[in-house]
Every structure is written in C-alpha cells, then in structure tokens.
ZALUM-966485 format. One line per 10 residues: their letters; for each residue x, y, z of C-alpha. Coordinates in Angstrom, 2 decimals. Layout:
<sites>
A> X:Y:Z  ...;
</sites>
This chain:
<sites>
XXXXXXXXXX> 112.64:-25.52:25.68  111.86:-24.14:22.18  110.62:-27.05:19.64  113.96:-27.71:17.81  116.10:-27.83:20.60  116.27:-32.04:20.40  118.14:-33.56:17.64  114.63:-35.43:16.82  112.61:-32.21:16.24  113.11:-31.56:12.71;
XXXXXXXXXX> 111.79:-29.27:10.28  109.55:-30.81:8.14  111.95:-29.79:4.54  114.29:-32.46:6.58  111.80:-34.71:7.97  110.89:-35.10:4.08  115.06:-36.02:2.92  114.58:-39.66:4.54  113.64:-42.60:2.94  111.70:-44.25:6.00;
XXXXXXXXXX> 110.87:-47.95:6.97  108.26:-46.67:9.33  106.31:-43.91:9.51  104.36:-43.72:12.91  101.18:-41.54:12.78  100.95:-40.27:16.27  103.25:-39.08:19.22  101.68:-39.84:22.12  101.95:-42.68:24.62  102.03:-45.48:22.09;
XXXXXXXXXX> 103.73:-43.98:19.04  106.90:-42.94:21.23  107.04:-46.55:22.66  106.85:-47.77:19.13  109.47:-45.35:17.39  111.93:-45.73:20.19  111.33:-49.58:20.18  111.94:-49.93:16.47  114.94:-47.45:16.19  117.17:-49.32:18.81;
XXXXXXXXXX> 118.24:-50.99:15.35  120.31:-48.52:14.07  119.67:-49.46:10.27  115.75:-48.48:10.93  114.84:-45.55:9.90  111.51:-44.06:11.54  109.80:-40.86:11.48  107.38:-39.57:13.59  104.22:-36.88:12.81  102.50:-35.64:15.49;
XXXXXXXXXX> 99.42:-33.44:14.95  100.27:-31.38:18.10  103.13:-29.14:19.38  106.57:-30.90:21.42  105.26:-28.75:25.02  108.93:-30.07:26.26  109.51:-29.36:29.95  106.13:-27.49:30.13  105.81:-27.04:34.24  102.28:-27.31:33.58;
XXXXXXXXXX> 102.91:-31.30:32.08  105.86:-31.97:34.48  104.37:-30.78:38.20  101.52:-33.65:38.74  99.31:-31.75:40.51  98.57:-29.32:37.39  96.85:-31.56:35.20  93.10:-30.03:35.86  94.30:-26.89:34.26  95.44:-28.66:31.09;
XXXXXXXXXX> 91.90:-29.58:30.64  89.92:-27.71:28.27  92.65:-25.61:27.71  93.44:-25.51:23.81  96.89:-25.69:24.39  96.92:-29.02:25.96  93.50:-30.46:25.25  91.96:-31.38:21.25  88.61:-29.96:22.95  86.83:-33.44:21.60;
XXXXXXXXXX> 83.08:-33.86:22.15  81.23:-36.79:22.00  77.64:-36.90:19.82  74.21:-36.56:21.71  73.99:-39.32:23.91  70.42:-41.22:23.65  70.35:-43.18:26.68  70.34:-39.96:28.70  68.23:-37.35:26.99  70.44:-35.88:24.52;
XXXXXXXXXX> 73.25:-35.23:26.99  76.62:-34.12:24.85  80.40:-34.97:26.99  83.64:-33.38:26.40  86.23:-35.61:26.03  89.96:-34.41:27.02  92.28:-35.70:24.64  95.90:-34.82:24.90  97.65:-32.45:22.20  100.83:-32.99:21.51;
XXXXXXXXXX> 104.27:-35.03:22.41  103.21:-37.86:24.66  99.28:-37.41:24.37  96.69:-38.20:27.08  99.72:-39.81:29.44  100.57:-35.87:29.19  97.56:-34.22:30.19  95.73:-36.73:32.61  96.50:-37.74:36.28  98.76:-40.34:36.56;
XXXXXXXXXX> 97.03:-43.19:38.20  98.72:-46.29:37.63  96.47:-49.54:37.83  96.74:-52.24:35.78  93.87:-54.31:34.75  93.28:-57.69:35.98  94.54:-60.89:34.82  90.92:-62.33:33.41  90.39:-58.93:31.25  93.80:-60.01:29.63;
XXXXXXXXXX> 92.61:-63.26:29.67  89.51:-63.05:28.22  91.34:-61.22:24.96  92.81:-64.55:24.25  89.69:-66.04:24.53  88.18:-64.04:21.89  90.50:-65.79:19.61  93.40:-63.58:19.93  96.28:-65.71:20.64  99.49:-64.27:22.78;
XXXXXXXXXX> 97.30:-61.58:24.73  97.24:-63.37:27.94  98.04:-61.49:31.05  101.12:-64.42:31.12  101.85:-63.01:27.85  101.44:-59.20:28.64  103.10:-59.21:32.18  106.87:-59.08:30.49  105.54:-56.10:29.04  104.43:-54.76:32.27;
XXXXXXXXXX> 107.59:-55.17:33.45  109.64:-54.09:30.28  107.75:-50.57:30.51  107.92:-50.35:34.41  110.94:-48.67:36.47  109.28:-49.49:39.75  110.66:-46.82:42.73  110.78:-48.51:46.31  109.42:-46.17:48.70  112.20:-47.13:51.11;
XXXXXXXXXX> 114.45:-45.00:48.74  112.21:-41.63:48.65  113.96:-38.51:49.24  110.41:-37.76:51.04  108.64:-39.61:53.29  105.34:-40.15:52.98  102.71:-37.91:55.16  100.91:-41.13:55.99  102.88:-44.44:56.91  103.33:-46.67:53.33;
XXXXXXXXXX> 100.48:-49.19:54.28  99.47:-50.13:50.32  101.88:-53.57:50.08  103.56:-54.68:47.07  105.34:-57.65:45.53  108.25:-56.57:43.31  108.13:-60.08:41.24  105.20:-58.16:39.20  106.64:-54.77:38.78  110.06:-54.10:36.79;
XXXXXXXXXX> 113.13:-52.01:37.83  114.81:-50.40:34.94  111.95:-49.69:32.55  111.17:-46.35:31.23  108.19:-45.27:33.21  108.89:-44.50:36.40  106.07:-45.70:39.30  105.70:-44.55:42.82  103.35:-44.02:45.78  102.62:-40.50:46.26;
XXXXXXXXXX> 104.29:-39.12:49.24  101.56:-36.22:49.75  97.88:-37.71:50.47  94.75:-36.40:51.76  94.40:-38.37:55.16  90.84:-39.42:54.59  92.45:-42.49:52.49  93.59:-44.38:55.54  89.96:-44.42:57.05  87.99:-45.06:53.65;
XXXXXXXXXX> 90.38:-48.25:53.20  90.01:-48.98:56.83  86.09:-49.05:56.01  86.37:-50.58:53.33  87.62:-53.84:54.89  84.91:-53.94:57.44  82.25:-54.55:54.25  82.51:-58.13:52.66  85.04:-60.71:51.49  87.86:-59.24:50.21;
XXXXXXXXXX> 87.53:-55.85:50.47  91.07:-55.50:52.31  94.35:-54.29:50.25  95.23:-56.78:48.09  99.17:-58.32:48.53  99.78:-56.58:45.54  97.37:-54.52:43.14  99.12:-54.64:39.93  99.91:-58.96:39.94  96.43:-59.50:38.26;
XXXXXXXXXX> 94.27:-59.89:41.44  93.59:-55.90:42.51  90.03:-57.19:44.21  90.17:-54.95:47.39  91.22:-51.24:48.50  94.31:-49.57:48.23  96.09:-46.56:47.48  97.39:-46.65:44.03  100.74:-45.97:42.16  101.39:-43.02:40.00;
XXXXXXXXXX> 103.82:-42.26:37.27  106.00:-39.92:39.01  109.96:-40.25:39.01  110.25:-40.48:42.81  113.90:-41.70:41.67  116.83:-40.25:43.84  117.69:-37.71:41.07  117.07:-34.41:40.28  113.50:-35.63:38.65  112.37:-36.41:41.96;
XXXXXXXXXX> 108.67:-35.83:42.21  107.66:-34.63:38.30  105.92:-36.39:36.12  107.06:-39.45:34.21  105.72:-40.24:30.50  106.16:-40.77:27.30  108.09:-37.97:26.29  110.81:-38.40:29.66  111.23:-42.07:29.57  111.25:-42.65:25.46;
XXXXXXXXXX> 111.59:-39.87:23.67  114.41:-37.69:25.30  116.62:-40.13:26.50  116.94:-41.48:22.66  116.41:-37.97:21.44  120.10:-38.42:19.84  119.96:-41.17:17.58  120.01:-40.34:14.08  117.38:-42.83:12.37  114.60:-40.93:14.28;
XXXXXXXXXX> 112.72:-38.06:13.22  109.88:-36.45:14.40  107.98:-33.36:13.00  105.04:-31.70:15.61  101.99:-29.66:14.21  101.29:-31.94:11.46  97.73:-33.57:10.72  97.48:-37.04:8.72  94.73:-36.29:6.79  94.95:-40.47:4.87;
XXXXXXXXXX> 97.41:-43.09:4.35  97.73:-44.00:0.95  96.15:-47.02:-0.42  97.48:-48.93:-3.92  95.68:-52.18:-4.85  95.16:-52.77:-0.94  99.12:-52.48:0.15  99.82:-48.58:1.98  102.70:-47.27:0.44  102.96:-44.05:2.45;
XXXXXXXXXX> 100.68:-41.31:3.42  99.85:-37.52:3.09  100.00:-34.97:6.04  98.74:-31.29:6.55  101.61:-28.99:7.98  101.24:-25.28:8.80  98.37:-25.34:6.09  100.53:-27.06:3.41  99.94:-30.72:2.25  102.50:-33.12:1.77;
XXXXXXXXXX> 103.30:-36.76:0.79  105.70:-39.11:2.49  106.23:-42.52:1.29  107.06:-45.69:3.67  109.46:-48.55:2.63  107.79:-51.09:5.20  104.72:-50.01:7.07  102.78:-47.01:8.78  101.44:-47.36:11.71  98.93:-45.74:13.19;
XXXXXXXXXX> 98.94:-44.79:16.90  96.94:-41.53:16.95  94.62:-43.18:19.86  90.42:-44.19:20.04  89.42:-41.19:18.31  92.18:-40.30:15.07  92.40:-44.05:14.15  89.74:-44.68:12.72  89.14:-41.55:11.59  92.65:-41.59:9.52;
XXXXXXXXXX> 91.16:-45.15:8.42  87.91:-43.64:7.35  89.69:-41.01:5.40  91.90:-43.07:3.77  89.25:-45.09:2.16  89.28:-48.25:4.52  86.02:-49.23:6.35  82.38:-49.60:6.18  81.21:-48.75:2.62  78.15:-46.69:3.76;
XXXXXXXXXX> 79.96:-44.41:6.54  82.37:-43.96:3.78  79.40:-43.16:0.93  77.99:-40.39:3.44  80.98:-38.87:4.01  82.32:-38.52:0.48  84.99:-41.22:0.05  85.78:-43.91:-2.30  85.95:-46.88:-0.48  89.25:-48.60:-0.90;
XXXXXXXXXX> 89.27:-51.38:1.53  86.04:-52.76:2.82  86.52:-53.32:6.72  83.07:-52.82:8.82  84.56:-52.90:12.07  86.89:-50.06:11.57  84.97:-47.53:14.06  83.01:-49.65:15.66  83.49:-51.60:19.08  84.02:-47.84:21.41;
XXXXXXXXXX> 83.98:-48.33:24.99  84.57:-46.30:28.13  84.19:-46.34:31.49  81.11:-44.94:32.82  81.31:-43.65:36.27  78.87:-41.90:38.90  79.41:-40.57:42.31  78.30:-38.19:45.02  80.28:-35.57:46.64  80.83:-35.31:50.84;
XXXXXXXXXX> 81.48:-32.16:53.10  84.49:-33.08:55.46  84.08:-32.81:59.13  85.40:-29.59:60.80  88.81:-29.71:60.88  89.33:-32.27:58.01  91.46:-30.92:54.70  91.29:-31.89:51.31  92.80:-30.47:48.50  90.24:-27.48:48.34;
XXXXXXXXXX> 92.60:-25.58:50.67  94.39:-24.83:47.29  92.04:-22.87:46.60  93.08:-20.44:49.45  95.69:-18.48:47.19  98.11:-18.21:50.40  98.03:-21.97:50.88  98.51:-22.45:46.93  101.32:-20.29:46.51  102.70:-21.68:49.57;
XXXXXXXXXX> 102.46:-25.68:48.61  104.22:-24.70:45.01  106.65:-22.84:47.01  107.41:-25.98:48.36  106.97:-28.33:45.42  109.80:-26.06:43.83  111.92:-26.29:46.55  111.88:-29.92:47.68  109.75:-31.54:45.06  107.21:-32.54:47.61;
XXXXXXXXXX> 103.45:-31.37:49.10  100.08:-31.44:47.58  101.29:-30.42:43.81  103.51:-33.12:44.30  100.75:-35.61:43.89  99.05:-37.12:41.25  97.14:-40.44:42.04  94.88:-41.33:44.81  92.98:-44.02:46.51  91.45:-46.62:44.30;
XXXXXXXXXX> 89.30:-50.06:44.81  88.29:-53.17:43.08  84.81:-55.24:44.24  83.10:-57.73:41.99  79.23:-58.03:41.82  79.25:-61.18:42.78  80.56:-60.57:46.31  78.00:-57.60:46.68  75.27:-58.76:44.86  72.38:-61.72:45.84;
XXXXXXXXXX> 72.79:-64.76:43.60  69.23:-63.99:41.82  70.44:-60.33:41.07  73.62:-61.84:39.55  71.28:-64.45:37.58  68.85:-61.95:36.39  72.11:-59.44:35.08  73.40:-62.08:33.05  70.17:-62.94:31.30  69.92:-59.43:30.63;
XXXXXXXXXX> 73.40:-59.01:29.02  72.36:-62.18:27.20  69.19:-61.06:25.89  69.98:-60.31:21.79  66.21:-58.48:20.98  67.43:-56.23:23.06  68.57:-53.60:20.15  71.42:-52.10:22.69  73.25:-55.61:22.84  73.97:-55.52:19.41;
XXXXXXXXXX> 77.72:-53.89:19.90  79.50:-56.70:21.35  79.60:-60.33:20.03  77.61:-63.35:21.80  80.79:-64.78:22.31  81.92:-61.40:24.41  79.06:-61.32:26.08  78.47:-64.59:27.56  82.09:-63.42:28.68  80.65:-60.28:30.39;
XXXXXXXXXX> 78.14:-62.28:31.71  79.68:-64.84:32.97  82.50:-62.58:34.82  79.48:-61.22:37.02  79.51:-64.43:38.68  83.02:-64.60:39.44  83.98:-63.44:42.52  87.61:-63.46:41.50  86.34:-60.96:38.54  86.22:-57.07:39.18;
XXXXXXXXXX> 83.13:-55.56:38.05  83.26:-52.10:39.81  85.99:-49.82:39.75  85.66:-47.45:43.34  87.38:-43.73:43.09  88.76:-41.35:45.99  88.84:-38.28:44.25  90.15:-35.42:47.12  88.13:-32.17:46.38  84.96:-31.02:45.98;
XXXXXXXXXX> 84.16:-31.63:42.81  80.86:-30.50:40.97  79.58:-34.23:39.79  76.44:-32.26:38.67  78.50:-31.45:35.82  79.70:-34.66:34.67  79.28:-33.85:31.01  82.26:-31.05:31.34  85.89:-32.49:33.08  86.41:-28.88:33.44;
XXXXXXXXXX> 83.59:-27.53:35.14  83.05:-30.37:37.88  86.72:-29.86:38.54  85.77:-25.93:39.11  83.68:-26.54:42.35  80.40:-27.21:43.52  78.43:-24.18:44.35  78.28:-23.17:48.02  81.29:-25.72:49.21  83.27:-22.00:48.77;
XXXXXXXXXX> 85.83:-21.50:51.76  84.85:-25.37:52.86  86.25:-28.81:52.90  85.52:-32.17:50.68  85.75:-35.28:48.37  83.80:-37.44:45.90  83.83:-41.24:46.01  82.70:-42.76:42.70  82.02:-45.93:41.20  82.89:-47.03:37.59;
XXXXXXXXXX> 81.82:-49.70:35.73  84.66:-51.74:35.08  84.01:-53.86:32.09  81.00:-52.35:30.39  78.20:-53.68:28.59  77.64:-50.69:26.09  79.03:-50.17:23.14  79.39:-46.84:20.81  80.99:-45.83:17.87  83.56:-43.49:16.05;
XXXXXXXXXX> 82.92:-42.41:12.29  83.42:-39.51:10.00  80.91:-37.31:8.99  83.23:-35.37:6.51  85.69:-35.63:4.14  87.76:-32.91:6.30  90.69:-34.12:8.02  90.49:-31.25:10.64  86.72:-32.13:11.42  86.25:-34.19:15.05;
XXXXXXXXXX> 84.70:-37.60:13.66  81.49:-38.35:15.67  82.18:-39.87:18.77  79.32:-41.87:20.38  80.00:-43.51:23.38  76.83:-44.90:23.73  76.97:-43.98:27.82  74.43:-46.34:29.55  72.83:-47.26:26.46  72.64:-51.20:28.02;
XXXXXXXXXX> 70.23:-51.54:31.07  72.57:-53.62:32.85  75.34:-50.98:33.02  73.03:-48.89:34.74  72.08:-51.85:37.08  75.88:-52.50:37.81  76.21:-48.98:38.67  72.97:-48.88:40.90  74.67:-51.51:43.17  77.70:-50.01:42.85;
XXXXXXXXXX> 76.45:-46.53:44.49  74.83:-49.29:47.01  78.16:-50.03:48.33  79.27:-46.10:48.19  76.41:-45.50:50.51  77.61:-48.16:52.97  81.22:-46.70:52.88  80.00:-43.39:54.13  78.29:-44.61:57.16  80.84:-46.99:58.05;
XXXXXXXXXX> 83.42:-46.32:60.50  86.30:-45.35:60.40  85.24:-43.56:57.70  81.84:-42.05:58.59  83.30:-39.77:61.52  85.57:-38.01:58.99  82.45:-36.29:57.23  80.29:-33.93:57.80  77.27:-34.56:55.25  76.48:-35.65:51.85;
XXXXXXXXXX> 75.87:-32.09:49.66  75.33:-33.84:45.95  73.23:-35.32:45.82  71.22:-34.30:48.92  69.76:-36.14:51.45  66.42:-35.83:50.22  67.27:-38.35:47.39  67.04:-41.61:49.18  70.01:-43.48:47.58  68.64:-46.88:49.59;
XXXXXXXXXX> 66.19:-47.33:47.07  67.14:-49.01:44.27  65.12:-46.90:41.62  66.27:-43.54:43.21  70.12:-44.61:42.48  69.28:-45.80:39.04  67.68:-42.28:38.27  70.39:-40.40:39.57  73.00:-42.77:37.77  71.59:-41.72:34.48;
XXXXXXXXXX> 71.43:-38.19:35.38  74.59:-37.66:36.92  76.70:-40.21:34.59  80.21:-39.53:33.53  83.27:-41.13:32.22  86.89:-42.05:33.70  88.07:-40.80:30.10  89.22:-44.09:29.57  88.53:-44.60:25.53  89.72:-47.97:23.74;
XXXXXXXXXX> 88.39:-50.54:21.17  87.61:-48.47:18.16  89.45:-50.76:16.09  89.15:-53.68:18.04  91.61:-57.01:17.73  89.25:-60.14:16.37  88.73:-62.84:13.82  88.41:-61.36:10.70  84.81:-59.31:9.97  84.98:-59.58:13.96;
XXXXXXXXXX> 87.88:-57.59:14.80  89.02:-54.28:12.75  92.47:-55.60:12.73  94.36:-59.17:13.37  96.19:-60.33:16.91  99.13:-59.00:15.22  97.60:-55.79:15.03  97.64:-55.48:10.95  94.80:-53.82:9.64  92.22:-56.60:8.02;
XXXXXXXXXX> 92.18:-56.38:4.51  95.50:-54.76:4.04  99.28:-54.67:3.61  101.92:-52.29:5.50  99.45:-50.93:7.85  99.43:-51.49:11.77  97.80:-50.12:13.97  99.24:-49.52:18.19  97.30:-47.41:20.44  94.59:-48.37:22.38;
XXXXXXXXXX> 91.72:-48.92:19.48  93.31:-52.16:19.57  91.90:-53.09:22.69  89.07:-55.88:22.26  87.11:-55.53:25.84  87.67:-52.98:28.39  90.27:-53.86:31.46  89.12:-52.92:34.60  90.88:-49.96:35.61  93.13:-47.13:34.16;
XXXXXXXXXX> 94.10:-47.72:30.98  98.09:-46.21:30.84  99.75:-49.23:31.76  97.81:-51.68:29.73  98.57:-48.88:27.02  102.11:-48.94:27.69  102.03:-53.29:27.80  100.45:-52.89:24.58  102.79:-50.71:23.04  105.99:-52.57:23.62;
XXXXXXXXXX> 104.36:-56.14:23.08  103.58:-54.21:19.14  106.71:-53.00:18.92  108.36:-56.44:18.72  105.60:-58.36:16.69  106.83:-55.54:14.16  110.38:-56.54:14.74  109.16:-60.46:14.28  107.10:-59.90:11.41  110.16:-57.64:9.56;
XX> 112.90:-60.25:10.99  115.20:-57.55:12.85;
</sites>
C-alpha cells in the first residue's frame, strides 16, 4: 500500500493548510489512540507527525510470527542503544524501538498481559488520584475486542486449558485478543510443573482481572475474529487508524522529526518539525501532546528548553521551563535465563530453521491463516517472593531497598520504595515475571535482541527453549537526557540494569525457582540438558546465580517512566498528564508511567492511552 493511499496520509504542503486544536507528536501505540479518540468530535481538528514511514499492510508487521526479523532492521527498528551500563562492566544494550505508524506494538511480539491490580494501585498511592486499577479497568475494556476461542476458525493444537472470565475483558474494542491456536507443546508440561511447586502456582481463573499470580498461557493481539483478518496481527494502525482513516479533521504526515515544541512565557503554542531535510513550524490552537514513547519524550522536552537546567547547560539550550524530573525516573524490566536442549523427538520452533519446514508453515499461514507463523505469544507466569522466599530473606530485601546511603537508591522516592518493599511481603504481590520463550535462543548475547534471537552456537540442526525470569517491579532506576542540541542524535539512554543489589537478589531467587522447574515433572522428561549455561555452573548456589545474573542480564524491552506522573518536583508531569510548569502541553505514552507493572506493558499502554484521551476531552469540555 503506497504511503498516500489513506485519506489521512497527507503531504506535508496540506498537513500545513489546517489550523489544528491538537497536534500529537508521535504515531505509535498511544498517539493513534489519542488522535482517533479526540477526532470522534467532528469539530476537532488533529494532526498527526510521525518521525517514521506508514509500513501499511507490511506482511512483515501483519504475519505474527515475523517480528524477530523487524529487529535491528533499519526499516522497522530506530537502532537505539542504551549508554555503558556500570553495574555490569561497561556492558552497552540495543534497544528495539519501533519506526513508524503504530511503533513498538508494530515491531514486538504481541504478548498480552496486563499488570496487576496493586501496580495500578500503588500509582494512586503515590498521590496520583484516578489511576486505580478500578479506575483503569474501563479502559481495559474500552481498548479490548476480546475473541472467544469457541469461535476460532482454527482450533487450537493443544486443548484451550488457560481459563478466562469475560467480566474483565471487553468485546467490541479496537484491539483484538486471542489465544494462539499454534503452540509449542512443551507449555502444557511446564504449567503442569509449575503447579506442583508452591501456593499458587496453578493458572489463575483469569490472568488479566488483576490477580495473574500463577502459570498460564497468555493472550496475544491477533484478530482471531471470523473475518478475513483471521490470524494477523492487531495494533494500532488496524484497530485506530484505518478504520477512521476517512474522517476529515485528521491528518497525519510520516517521515517527520519534532526537533522542539515551542515555548512563549511558559504556554506551547505549537512546535517545529524536520521533514525530508526541511524545517517547518506548525502552530496548535489548544495543546500538543507528546506521545513519541520513553525515549523521544523527553528528549523533545529537553530540546525544547523544558527540564533540568544543567542537562540543558551541557547540551546547549536555553532553559525555558525548569522541570528536574523530565528524564529522570527510567525503568525496565531486567530479565535472565538459561537455555534447554529438548528431548529427542521434542520440536520447538527451531524446525523453522529447516528451510523446507519454513517455507512449508508460511505456505500454510497464507493459506489458512494458521501454524507456527501464526503465533505470536507464549507461555507466561506470575510468583511473588514472598511465596518462594524464607521470611528472613524477605526481611533482609526490604531493608536493603530501604537503605538511602546506598547511592543506587537514590532514583525512586522513600515513599516508592517502602512501596517496593513492602510488596515483597505480599504474597498477593507479583515480584517475578517467568518467560517460555520456544527456540533456542543465544542468552549469551543478551546485550543484542538480534543476535540471541540468531541461535546459540552448536544447537544447529537441534531442538530447544529458554525459560527466563524478569524482575517485575524493579528497584533500579536510570535515566534519559540529551547530550546535543541535534534533534536526530539518540539522547543517552541509561537504564541503570542491576544497578540496585536487591534486583540482582530478586533475580537470584528467581533463577532458584527456574532450576526447580526443569527438574520437575512433567516437565523435566521433555528435555534433554541444560546447554547455557552449562552444567558446570552450579546454579544451586546462591552466589553462582547472582554472578551469572549480572553477566547474562537482559531486558523484556519494556521502557516506561521517563517522565513519570507525581506531585509536583516529584513527578515530570501532573495525574492529568500536563507537563509541570507549563500550559498546552500533555504528554501520553508510556513516560507517564510512575512504577513499573508487572508484566508486558501494551495493554497498560493502551489503558493509558484512552483514559488520556478523555481527561483531554474533560479538561477542553467536548
């Protein structure tokens, strides 16, 4: 589909005729929710700039299955780094970042959890009123078009054994959500083990109510709708964007870069853009708001003049509004794992690589919309520390967190951490996210998405998977700044991976329980042997997994917080999402986000999102 061919795409001589009431800065997940949201009143006008190209019906985006070939690929993928990471000898991490319409809900596997109700919770808590899981699970809903698997043109390969309550998942939303009907078989018996290991650890009633504490296979958004979509990816751009594509008050223009808002006395009156190496001004009657994700928000911010007055200084700009937590606040989701050689006879996704069986399988996907590319999600478990941890390890965690000389505790707030803390007792309160990840992956190369998904050496011609651990809700903190002036330059993205002791401690016990998973059975008989790390690490001792947690750490590309919701000289903008400090500026992506949720971040992205788009509509009375 060529990039004009949807009333919406417009060139940008006639995205610049309109007098706009909103200009959104980004077209990814977020910004499409928020244009589409705000332009159901026809008397709004909106336009759209997107840094990256429309990629409408790319087969590469739409067939699930495809998404590991997106990454690192310049076409689909901003090619972000993060900055030397301290904690772990200098070690530097890509970080895949989607380009273009629809963003990193376009280029990553679609894995739909939904955090739990006391990460929601604990939002409000930190003084951000109406951010409640209560509050957010309308907006769960409103996003949602939840497919029964009753109605599948294709049965699942394995019997439908994850339940499900529909009273916490909507019908008619635009995102459609659905259990993959291809899965590697090893699923069954990893839950089945799972159960066998402490309280809890069987499939929740439903892992998307608030509760997800147990083991389960998880939704994915893919239209599994009986339609002609069946089995292809569902996002941004399918469920917002085209089927409003039409209306006349929206306009979006692709390939072009925001390189600042513009600030007068405080109030943002409109902003200026790069396009096709020309630079151009657009003014705003209302607000702009910025949804160009973790990374572009604050560096748009930055650039504009509105942060801390020293990043600002060494970077060249005039500082315009003085707001020290723009930036600040970054969080991810570590994660660490070791990879398993199937039993003879066993399959896993690595018989893709056997060109015959790959061009067969997308043979089929084309056909009948079903078969291995037909999947994008997996299995995917919840365990707190205090149901796997003693009560003196939980005690002695939560003095740690607590500790403030320790100089890596300075990111978060006391208040957030006696939060963090005290969720470590809670055995209602997920601290570990655990990952079924069908192939063998190279986790030596956790610092490159690309290269672990290329293989490990020597598992040529043979069978495996990875089980993982993540910390759900961690303790570390990093930052995102400018170091330049230059609108095209990456800011400097620290994650600050492991940089707090007890994050590597949660993930020590966490690779504890991975261990026990693997000798369990149902589950043990399906493998062969453990080929990363090998068995001459002894991942029983408690020191051993530590080490090989800080060697082997990567992340769940899960990025959020950068310009966290707070109090004021807490938070980098309000709970209405306005940007301290000034007027007409909003920000809705997932910067916003105040503490990590445990789990995926899409559908908390997509709650988020819609809850914005009507504090806008509030706020402006429409």
């Amino acid at each position: 589909m060529s990039k004009f061919s949807i009333p919406c795409l417009v060139s940008v001589n006639d995205f610049l005729k309109i007098d706009y009431d909103f200009i959104v800065v980004g077209g990814g997940t977020a910004g499409l929710v928020v244009a589409t949201r705000l332009t159901e009143n026809p008397n709004i006008h909106v336009g759209v700039l997107e840094a990256g190209p429309a990629h409408l019906n790319d087969p590469m985006i739409m067939t699930p299955a495809l998404y590991p070939q997106m990454v690192g690929n310049p076409e689909y993928d901003w090619l972000q780094r993060t900055t030397p990471q301290k904690a772990l000898n200098g070690r530097v991490f890509d970080h895949p970042r989607g380009k273009g319409l629809g963003g990193s809900s376009a280029i990553n596997f679609e894995m739909y959890n939904r955090g739990q109700a006391l990460d929601y919770d604990d939002w409000e808590r930190l003084g951000n009123q109406g951010w409640s899981f209560k509050d957010l699970l309308p907006y769960f809903k409103k996003h949602e078009h939840f497919d029964d698997p009753s109605g599948y043109a294709s049965k699942n390969n394995i019997p439908l054994e994850t339940t499900y309550d529909p009273n916490f998942h909507g019908i008619d939303g635009p995102i459609h959500t659905s259990f993959s009907t291809w899965r590697v078989r090893q699923e069954r018996e990893w839950i089945a083990a799972s159960a066998k290991l402490g309280v809890r650890m069987g499939s929740p009633k439903d892992g998307w109510s608030g509760d997800h504490i147990g083991f389960f296979h998880s939704l994915s958004s893919i239209n599994q709708s009986a339609s002609h979509a069946d089995g292809t990816r569902s996002y941004a751009v399918t469920g917002y964007l085209l089927p409003n594509a039409s209306r006349p008050n929206l306009h979006v223009l692709t390939d072009a870069l925001v390189s600042k808002v513009v600030v007068d006395n405080e109030s943002v009156t409109g902003l200026e853009f790069l396009h096709l190496g020309n630079l151009y001004s657009v003014k705003t009657k209302k607000e702009v708001v910025l949804s160009a994700g973790a990374f572009k928000t604050p560096q748009i911010l930055e650039l504009s003049g509105i942060g801390n007055p020293d990043v600002l200084a060494k970077a060249g700009i005039k500082c315009q509004v003085e707001n020290r937590r723009v930036g600040e606040n970054f969080q991810d989701h570590p994660t660490v794992g070791f990879t398993l050689e199937l039993a003879d006879g066993e399959e896993s996704m690595d018989a893709l690589k056997d060109p015959i069986v790959a061009r067969k399988c997308l043979e089929e996907y084309m056909a009948k919309k079903t078969g291995p590319f037909s999947s994008g999600g997996s299995a995917t478990g919840f365990a707190s520390f205090a149901n796997l941890a003693t009560p003196e390890e939980v005690k002695v965690l939560q003095t740690l967190i607590l500790d403030s000389s320790d100089p890596a505790s300075e990111g978060h707030t006391m208040e957030a951490k006696k939060l963090l803390a005290a969720a470590l007792g809670n055995p209602d309160d997920s601290t570990f996210q655990y990952l079924f990840l069908p192939a063998a992956l190279n986790i030596s190369r956790g610092d490159s998405q690309a290269a672990m998904f290329a293989g490990y050496p020597g598992m040529e011609g043979k069978q495996g998977i990875c089980i993982g651990v993540a910390v759900a809700r961690p303790v570390s903190v990093g930052s995102v700044h400018i170091t330049s002036s230059n609108p095209q330059d990456d800011p400097a993205v620290d994650p600050a991976f492991l940089a707090h002791e007890a994050d590597v401690e949660i993930l020590a016990k966490g690779l504890e329980f991975c261990l026990k998973l693997t000798e369990t059975s149902p589950f043990k008989e399906k493998i062969k042997r453990r080929y990363y790390p090998d068995e001459s690490l002894d991942l029983s001792d408690r020191e051993q997994r530590k080490r090989f947690a800080r060697e082997n750490v990567c992340t769940e590309y899960h990025p959020l917080g950068s310009v966290g919701m707070g109090k004021k000289g807490v938070g980098a903008v309000d709970e209405r999402l306005r940007v301290w400090g000034t007027r007409g500026l909003r920000v809705v992506d997932a910067s916003v986000i105040p503490l990590h949720v445990s789990g995926n971040i899409q559908s908390t992205m997509y709650a988020v999102a819609e809850k914005g788009s009507d504090l806008i509509k509030e706020d402006w009375g429409f």
